[in-house]
C-alpha positions as CSV (number, residue, x, y, z in Angstrom):
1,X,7.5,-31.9,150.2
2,X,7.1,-28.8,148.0
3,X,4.6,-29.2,145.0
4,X,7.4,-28.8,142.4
5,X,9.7,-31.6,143.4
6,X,8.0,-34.8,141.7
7,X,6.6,-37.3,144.0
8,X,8.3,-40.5,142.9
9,X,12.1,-39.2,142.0
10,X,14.0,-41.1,139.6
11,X,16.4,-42.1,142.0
12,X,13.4,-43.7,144.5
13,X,15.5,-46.8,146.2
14,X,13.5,-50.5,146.0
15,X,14.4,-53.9,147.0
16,X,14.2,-56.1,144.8
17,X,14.0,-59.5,145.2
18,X,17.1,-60.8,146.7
19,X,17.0,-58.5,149.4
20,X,19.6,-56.1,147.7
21,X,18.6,-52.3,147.9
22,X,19.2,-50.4,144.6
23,X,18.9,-47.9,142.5
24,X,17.3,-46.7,139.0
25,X,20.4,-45.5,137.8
26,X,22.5,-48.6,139.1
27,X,20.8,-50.6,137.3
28,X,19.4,-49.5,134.1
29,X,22.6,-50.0,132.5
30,X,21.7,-53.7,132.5
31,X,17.9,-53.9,132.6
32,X,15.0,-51.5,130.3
33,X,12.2,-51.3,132.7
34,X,13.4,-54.1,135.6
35,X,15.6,-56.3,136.9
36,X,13.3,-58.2,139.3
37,X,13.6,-61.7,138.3
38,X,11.7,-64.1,135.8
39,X,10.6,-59.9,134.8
40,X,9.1,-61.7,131.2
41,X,6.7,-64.0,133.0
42,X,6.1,-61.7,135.2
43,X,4.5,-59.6,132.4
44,X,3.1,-62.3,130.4
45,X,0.8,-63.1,133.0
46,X,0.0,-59.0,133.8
47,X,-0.2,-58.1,130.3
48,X,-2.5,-60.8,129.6
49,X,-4.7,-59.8,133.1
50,X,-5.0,-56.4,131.7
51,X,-6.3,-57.3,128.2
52,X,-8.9,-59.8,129.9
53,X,-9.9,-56.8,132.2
54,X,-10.2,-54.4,128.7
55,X,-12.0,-57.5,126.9
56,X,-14.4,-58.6,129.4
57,X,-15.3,-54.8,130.0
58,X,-16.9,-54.2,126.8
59,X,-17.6,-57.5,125.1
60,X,-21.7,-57.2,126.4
61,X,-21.8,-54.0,125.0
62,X,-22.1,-55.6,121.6
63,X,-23.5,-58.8,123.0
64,X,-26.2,-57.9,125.4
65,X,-29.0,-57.0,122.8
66,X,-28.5,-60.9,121.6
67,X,-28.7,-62.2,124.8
68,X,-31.7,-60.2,126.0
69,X,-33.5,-61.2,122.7
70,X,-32.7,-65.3,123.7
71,X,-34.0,-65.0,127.3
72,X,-36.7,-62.5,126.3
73,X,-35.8,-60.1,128.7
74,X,-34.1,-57.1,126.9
75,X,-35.2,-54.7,129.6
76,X,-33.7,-56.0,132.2
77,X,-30.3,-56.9,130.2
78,X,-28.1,-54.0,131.1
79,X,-27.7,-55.5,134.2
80,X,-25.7,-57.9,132.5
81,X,-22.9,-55.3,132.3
82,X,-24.2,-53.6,136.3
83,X,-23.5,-56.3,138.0
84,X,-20.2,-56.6,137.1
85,X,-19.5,-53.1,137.7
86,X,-21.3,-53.0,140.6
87,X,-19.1,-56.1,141.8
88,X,-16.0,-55.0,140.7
89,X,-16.3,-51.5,142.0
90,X,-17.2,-52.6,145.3
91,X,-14.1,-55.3,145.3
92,X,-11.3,-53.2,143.4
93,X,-10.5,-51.4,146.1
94,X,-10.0,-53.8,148.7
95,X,-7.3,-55.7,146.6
96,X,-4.6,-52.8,147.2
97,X,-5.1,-53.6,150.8
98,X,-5.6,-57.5,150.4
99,X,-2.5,-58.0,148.3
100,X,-0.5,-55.7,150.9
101,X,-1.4,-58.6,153.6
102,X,-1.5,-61.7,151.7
103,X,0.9,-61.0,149.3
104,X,0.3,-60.1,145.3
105,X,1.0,-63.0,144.2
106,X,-2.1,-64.7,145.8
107,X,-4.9,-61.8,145.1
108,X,-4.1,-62.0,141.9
109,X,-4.3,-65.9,141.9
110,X,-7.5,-65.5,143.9
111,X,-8.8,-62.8,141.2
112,X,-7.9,-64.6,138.0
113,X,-9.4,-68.1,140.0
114,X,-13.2,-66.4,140.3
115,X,-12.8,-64.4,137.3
116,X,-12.5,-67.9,135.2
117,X,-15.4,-69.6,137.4
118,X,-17.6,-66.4,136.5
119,X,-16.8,-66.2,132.6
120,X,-17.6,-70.4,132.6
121,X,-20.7,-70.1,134.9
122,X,-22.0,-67.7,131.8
123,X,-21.2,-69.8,129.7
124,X,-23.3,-72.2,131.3
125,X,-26.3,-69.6,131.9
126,X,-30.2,-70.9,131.4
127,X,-31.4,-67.7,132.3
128,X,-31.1,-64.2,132.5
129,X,-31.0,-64.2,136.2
130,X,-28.1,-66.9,136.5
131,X,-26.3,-64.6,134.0
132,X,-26.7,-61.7,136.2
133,X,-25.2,-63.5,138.8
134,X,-22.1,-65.1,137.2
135,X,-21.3,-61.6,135.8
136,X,-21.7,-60.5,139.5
137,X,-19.4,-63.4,140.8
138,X,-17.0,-62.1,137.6
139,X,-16.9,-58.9,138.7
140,X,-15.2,-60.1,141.8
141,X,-12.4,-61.6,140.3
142,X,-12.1,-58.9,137.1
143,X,-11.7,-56.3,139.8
144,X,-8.5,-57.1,140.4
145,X,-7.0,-57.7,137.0
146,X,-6.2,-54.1,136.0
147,X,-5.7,-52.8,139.7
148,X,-3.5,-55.6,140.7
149,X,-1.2,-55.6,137.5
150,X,-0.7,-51.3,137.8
151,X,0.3,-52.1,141.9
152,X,2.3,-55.5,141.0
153,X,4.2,-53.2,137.7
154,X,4.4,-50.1,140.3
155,X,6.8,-52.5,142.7
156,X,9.4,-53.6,140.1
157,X,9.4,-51.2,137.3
158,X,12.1,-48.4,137.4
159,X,10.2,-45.1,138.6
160,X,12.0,-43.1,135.7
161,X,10.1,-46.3,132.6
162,X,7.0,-46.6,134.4
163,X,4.9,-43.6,131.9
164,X,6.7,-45.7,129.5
165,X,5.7,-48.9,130.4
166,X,1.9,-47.5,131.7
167,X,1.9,-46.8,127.6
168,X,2.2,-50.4,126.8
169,X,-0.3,-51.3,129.5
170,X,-2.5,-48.8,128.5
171,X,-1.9,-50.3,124.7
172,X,-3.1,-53.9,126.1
173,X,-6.3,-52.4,128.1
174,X,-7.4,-50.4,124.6
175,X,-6.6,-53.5,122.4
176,X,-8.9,-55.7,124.8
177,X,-11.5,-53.1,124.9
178,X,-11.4,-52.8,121.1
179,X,-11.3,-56.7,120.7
180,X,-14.3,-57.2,123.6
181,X,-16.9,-54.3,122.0
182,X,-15.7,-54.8,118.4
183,X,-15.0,-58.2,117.7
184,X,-17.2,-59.7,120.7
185,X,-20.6,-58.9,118.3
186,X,-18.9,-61.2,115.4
187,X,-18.2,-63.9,117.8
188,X,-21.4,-64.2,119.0
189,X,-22.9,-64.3,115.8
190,X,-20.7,-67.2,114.1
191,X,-20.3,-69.0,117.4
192,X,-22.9,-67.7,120.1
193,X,-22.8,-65.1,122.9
194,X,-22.0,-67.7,125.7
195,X,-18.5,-68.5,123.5
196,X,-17.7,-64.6,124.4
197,X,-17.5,-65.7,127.9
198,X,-16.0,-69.2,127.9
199,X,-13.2,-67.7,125.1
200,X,-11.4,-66.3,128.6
201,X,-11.6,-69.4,130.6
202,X,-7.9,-70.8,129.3
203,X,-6.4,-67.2,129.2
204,X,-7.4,-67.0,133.0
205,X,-6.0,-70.4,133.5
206,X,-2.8,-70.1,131.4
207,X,-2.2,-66.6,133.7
208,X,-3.2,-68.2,136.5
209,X,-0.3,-70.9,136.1
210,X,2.2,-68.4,135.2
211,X,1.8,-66.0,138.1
212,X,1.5,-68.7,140.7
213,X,5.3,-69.9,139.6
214,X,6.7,-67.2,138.8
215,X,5.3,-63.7,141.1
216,X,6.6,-63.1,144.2
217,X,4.3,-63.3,147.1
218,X,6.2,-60.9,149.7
219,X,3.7,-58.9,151.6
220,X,4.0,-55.4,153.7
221,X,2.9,-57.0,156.3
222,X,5.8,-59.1,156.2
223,X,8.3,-56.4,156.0
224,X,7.0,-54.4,159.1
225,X,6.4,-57.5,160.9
226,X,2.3,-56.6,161.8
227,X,0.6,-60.1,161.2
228,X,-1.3,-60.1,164.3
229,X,-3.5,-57.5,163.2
230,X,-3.2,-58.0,159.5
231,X,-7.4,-59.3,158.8
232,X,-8.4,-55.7,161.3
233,X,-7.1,-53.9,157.9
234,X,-9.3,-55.1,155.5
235,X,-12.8,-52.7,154.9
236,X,-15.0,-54.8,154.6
237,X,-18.1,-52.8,156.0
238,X,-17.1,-50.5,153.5
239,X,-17.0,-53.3,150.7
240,X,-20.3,-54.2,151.8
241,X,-22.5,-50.5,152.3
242,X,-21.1,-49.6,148.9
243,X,-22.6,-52.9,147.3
244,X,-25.6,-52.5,149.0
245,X,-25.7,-48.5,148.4
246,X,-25.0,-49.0,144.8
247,X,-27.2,-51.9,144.5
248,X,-30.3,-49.8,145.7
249,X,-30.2,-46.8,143.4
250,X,-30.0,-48.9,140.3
251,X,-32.9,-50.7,141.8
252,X,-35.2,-47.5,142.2
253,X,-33.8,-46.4,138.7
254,X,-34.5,-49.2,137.2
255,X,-37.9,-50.0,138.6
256,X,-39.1,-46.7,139.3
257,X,-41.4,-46.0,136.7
258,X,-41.2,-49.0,135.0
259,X,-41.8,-52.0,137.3
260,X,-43.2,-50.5,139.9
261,X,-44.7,-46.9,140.4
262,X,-42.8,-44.2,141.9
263,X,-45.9,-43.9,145.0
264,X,-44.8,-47.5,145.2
265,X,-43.4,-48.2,149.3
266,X,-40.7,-50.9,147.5
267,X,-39.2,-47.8,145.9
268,X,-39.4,-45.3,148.9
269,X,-38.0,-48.4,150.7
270,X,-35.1,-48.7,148.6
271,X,-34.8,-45.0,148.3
272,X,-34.2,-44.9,152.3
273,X,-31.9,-48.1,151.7
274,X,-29.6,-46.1,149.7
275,X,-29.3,-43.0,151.5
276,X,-28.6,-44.5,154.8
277,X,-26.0,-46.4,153.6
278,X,-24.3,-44.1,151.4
279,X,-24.5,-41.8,154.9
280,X,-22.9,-45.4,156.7
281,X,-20.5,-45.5,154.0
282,X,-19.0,-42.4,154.0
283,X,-18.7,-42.1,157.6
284,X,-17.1,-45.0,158.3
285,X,-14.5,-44.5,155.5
286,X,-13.4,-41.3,157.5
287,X,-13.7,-43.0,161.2
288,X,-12.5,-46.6,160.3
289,X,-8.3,-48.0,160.9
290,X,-8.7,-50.4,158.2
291,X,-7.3,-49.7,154.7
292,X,-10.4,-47.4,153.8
293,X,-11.6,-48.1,150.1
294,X,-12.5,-44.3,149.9
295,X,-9.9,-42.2,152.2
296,X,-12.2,-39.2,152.8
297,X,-10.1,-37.3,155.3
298,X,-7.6,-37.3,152.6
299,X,-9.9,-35.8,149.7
300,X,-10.7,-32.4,151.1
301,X,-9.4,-29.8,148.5
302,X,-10.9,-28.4,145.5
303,X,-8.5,-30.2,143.2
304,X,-9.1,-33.3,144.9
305,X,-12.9,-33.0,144.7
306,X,-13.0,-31.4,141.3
307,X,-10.7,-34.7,140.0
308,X,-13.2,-37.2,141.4
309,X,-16.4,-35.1,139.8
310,X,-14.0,-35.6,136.6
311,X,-12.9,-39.5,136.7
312,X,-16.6,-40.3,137.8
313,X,-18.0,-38.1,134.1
314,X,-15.6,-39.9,132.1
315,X,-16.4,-43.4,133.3
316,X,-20.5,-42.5,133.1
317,X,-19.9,-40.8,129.4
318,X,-17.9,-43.4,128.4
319,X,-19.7,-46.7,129.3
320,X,-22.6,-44.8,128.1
321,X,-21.5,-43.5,124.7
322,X,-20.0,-47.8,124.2
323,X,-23.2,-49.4,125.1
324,X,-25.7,-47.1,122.8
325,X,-24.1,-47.5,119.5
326,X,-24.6,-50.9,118.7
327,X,-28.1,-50.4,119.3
328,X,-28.0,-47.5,117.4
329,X,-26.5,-49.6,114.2
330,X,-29.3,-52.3,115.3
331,X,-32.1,-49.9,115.3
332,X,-31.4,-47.0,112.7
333,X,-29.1,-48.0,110.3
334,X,-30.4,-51.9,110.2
335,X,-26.9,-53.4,111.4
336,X,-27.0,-57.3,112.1
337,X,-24.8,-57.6,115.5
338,X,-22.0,-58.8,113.8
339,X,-22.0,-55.3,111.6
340,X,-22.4,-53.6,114.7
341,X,-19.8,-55.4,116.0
342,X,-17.3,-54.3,112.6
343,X,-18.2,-50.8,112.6
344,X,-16.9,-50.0,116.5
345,X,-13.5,-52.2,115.3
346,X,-11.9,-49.4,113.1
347,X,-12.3,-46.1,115.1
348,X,-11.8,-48.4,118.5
349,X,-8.2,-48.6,117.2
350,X,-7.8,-45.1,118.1
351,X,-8.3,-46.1,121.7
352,X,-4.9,-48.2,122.4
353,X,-3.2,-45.5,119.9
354,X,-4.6,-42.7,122.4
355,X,-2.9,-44.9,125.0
356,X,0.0,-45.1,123.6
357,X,0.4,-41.4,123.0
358,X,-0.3,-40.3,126.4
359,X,2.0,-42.7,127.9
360,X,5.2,-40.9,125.7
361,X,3.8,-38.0,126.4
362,X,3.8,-38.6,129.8
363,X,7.0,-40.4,130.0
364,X,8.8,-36.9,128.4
365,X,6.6,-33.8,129.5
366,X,4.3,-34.7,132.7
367,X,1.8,-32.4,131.6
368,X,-0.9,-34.8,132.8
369,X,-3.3,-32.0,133.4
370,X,-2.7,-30.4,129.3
371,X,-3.3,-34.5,128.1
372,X,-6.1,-34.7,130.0
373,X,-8.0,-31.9,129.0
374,X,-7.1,-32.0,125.5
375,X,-8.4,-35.8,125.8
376,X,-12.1,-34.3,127.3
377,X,-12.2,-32.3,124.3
378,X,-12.1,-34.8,122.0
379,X,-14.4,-37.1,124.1
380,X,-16.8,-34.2,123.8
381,X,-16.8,-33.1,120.3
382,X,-17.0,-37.0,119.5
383,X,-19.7,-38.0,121.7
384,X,-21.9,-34.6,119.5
385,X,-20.8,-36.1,116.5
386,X,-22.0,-39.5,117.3
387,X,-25.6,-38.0,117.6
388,X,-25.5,-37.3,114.1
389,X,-24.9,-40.6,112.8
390,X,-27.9,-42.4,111.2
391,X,-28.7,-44.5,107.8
392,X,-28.2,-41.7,105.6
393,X,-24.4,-41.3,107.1
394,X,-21.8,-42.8,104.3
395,X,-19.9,-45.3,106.3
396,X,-16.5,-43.9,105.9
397,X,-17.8,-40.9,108.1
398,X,-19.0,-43.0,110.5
399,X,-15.7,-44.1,111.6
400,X,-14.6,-40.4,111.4
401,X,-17.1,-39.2,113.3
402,X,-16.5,-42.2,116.1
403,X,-12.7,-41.7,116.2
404,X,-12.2,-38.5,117.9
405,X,-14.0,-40.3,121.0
406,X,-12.0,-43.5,121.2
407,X,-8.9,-41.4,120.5
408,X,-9.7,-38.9,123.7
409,X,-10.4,-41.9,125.7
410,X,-7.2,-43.4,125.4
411,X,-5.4,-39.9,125.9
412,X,-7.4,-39.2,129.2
413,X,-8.0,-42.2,130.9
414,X,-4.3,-42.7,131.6
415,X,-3.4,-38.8,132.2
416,X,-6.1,-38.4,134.4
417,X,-4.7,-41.3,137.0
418,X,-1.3,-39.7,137.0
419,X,-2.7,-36.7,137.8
420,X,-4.8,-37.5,140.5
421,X,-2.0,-40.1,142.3
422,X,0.9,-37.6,142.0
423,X,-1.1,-35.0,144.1
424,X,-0.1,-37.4,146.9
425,X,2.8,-38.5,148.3
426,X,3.7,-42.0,147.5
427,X,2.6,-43.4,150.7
428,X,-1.1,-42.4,149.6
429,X,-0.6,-43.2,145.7
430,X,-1.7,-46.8,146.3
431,X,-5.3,-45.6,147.6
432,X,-5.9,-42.8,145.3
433,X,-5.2,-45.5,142.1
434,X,-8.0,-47.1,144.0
435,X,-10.3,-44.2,143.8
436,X,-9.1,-43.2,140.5
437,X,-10.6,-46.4,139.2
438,X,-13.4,-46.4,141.9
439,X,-15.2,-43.7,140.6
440,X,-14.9,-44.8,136.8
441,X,-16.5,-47.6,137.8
442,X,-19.5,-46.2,139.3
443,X,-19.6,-43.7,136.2
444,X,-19.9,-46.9,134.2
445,X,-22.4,-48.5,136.3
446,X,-24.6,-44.9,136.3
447,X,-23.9,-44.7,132.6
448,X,-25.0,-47.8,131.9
449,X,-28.5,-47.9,134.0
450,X,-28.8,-44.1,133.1
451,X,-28.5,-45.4,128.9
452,X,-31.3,-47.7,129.5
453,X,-33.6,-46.2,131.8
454,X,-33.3,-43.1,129.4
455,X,-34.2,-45.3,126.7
456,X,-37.1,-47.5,127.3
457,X,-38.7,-44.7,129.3
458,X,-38.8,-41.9,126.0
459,X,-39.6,-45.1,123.9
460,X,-42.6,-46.1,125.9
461,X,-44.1,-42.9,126.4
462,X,-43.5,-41.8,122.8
463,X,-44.6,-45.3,121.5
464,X,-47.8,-45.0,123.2
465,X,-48.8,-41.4,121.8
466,X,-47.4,-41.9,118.1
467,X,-48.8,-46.1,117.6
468,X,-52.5,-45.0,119.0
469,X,-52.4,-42.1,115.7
470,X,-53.1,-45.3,113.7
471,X,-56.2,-46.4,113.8
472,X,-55.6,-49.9,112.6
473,X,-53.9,-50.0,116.2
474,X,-56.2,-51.3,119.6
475,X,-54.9,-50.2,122.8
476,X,-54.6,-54.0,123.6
477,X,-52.4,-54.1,120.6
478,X,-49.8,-51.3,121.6
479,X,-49.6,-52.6,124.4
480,X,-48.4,-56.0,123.2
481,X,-45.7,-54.4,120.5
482,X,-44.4,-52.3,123.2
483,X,-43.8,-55.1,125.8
484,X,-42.5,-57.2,123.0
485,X,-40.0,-54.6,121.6
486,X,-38.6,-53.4,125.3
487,X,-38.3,-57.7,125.1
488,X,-36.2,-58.4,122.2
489,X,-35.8,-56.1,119.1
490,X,-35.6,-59.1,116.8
491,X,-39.7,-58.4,116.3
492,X,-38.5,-55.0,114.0
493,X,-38.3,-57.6,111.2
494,X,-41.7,-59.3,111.0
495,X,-43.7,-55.9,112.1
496,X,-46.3,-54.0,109.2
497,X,-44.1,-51.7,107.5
498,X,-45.8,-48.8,108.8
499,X,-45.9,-49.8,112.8
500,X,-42.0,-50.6,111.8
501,X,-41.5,-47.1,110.8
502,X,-42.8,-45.5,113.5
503,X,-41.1,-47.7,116.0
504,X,-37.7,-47.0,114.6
505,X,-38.4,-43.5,114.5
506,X,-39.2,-43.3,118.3
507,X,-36.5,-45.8,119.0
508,X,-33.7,-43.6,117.5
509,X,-35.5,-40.6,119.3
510,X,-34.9,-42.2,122.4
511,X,-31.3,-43.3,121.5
512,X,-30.7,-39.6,120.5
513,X,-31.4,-38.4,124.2
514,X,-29.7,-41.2,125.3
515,X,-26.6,-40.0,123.7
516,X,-27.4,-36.0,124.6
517,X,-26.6,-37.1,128.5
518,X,-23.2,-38.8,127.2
519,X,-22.1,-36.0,125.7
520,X,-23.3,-33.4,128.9
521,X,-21.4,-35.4,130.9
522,X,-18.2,-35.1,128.4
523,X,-19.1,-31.4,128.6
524,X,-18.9,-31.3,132.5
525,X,-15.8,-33.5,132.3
526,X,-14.1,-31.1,129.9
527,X,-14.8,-28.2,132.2
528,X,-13.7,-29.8,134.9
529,X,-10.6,-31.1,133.3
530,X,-10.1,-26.7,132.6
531,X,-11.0,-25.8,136.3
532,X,-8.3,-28.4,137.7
533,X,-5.5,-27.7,134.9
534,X,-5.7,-24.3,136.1
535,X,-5.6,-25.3,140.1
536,X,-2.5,-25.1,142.0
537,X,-2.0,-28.2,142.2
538,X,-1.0,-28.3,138.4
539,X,2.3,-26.9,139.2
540,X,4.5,-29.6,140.3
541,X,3.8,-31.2,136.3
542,X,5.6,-28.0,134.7
């Protein structure tokens, strides 16, 4: 196939569900995007799986300062949000494979089933480590929302509607997102955190209902006739060194320096952990027959590796740049969570509207790669801007200042994907969605232990040096205030004016370098997204 004819023609032949084989043009004269049957349930239940996946993404961003303050354990509540990457990431993958061999419409029964059971068992949380652990068990299920619904959409939408119809999904995922970080800070403060997570138990059961009457449950498998050797395909070594590799360096970030001492033998132990099996994982991803989660022998170009670098920046400036600002509202500009909450809701709209655009842009041009980078542009220059918010910043700028962000994440989250999967042939476009959303994921999961380590680490150091210039102050004393605040920040109200000053100070300092690494990382991205849009492979879009 030569790199100018497009990978997925609009003529591609399917079969739908009666066994007939068709065509686009056959049959767009009597259906928009589809003429598999029951098409509106279909998409009530998809379209409500990828607004859960957008909602339960970001709703601890603006939650997980509350809930660290309840359980008194602030420092350790960004694993809140890394467990459920961490889970998801390791689990998204496989349900490509999975839901060739058992069939769509069971994975994504079996994902929106644990997904429900992990939002209720937070609900019912007594502790920040039962928390953890439901979000974990979450993660397994919301794995599979967003991956499931693009594959599930990718069998019965016509090839010619699907940047069309990736718009409206796209529209969904950015409304959820906006409605999880925005509006999840306001629930919690009229109804409670835990009412954040049991608000998607009867969505989750509602889709559940729908897509177990109404998807179809035909599998590969069943169309080449390989059952025997069906469970062989599934990669679950892989699943499991990537948890465990994963798992270990957010340990020894986490602890490193903080918990323990970097001479400590727990962190040289975990240290080992993770390189041998990130050395386990990536050699049996290029040595295994199952469905690999990571197809390496496939990923051997520049573009390829340059793509990766660029989906893995995104996801880590992106998490990063959502889960700092409400604590920079908390912390600077004296924002209750519910104002936290309000001030993400108006420039988050330009998130579903970036969506939107790139999706008819897409649908008319193809120039994936020009979207893209004009969407790392914005992501940069909003992510500088951001660092230049504070209490003297009249609110209207605020949202200007935030908007340029949300609006470049919209335009370059969906670009990005088409640009990576239509490198392949379509044979390979099912596994390279996979990695597309793969590597965002660990980008979150970095960003988000990267945000706090970067954090507590500047604030304790600087706390220390700046808290012993008054002499009011014991040592004993500093101590307490700083193991107090890295507890719950809800202290900021009751402290002396003058220790209050200096801790806000050093907190925002610490915020402020926090944010610096977002926006390097948008920087990186955006040169990246320049290096590949002048590649070969950008040829076949024009």
């Amino acid at each position: 196939m030569r790199e100018t004819e497009p990978l997925i023609s609009e003529s591609t032949f399917f079969e739908d569900r009666s066994g007939v084989v068709s065509t686009d043009e056959g049959k767009q004269s009597e259906h928009f995007f589809s003429d598999a049957p029951n098409f509106f349930w279909i998409e009530t239940s998809l379209l409500i799986n990828v607004f859960l996946s957008g909602f339960d993404g970001t709703v601890t961003a603006s939650t997980y300062s509350m809930i660290g303050n309840e359980f008194k354990a602030l420092s350790i509540a960004p694993w809140i949000t890394s467990s459920y990457l961490i889970s998801s990431t390791a689990f998204q993958p496989l349900y490509g494979s999975l839901s060739d061999i058992f069939g769509r419409r069971i994975c994504i029964c079996f994902a929106l089933f644990v997904f429900g059971i992990g939002c209720y068992g937070c609900f019912l949380s007594t502790s920040m480590e039962y928390l953890i652990a439901m979000r974990a068990l979450t993660g397994i299920g919301g794995g599979g929302l967003m991956c499931l619904s693009t594959i599930t959409n990718s069998d019965i939408i016509y090839s010619s509607k699907r940047g069309l119809f990736q718009a409206i999904q796209n529209l969904l995922l950015g409304t959820g997102s906006v409605c999880g970080a925005s509006f999840g800070g306001v629930l919690a403060s009229w109804l409670g955190w835990r009412w954040c997570f049991a608000i998607q138990v009867f969505p989750s059961v509602f889709s559940f209902i729908v897509a177990m009457s109404f998807i179809s449950n035909e599998t590969e498998m069943s169309l080449v006739g390989d059952y025997s050797g069906r469970y062989t395909r599934i990669d679950i070594k892989g699943s499991a060194t990537l948890v465990i590799s994963l798992t270990s360096q957010l340990l020894v970030l986490s602890l490193g320096g903080n918990e323990l001492l970097w001479t400590d033998w727990r962190i040289g132990l975990l240290i080992v952990v993770s390189i041998w099996t990130t050395k386990v994982f990536f050699q049996h991803e290029s040595t295994t027959t199952a469905i690999p989660i990571i197809p390496v022998n496939d990923y051997k170009s520049r573009f390829v590796a340059i793509n990766i670098l660029l989906n893995f920046c995104v996801g880590l400036s992106s998490y990063a740049y959502l889960f700092i600002l409400p604590l920079l509202f908390q912390i600077n500009l004296g924002d209750s969570l519910s104002e936290a909450g309000f001030r993400l809701s108006i420039p988050a709209l330009a998130t579903p509207i970036g969506g939107l655009t790139a999706g008819i842009l897409m649908s008319k041009s193809k120039e994936f790669a020009r979207i893209a980078l004009f969407g790392t542009i914005l992501m940069a220059l909003g992510n500088i801007l951001a660092m230049f918010i504070s209490y003297r910043t009249a609110n209207w700028l605020i949202d200007l200042y935030l908007s340029p962000t949300n609006f470049g994440q919209g335009l370059a989250n969906p670009s990005l994907l088409f640009l990576f999967i239509y490198y392949f042939d379509s044979a390979k476009q099912a596994a390279s969605t996979s990695t597309v959303y793969l590597m965002r994921n660990i980008g979150g999961v970095w960003g988000v232990t990267y945000i706090s380590i970067i954090t507590q680490s500047t604030l304790k150091r600087n706390l220390r040096a700046h808290l012993s210039n008054l002499q009011q102050l014991s040592k004993e004393q500093i101590e307490q205030i700083l193991q107090t605040i890295l507890k719950s920040i809800d202290i900021l109200d009751s402290m002396d004016p003058e220790v209050k000053a200096v801790v806000v100070k050093d907190y925002t300092f610490a915020i402020r370098l926090a944010q610096s690494v977002s926006s390097a990382c948008c920087i990186i991205a955006l040169v990246c997204a320049y290096i590949s849009r002048n590649t070969q492979s950008h040829s076949f879009l024009e």
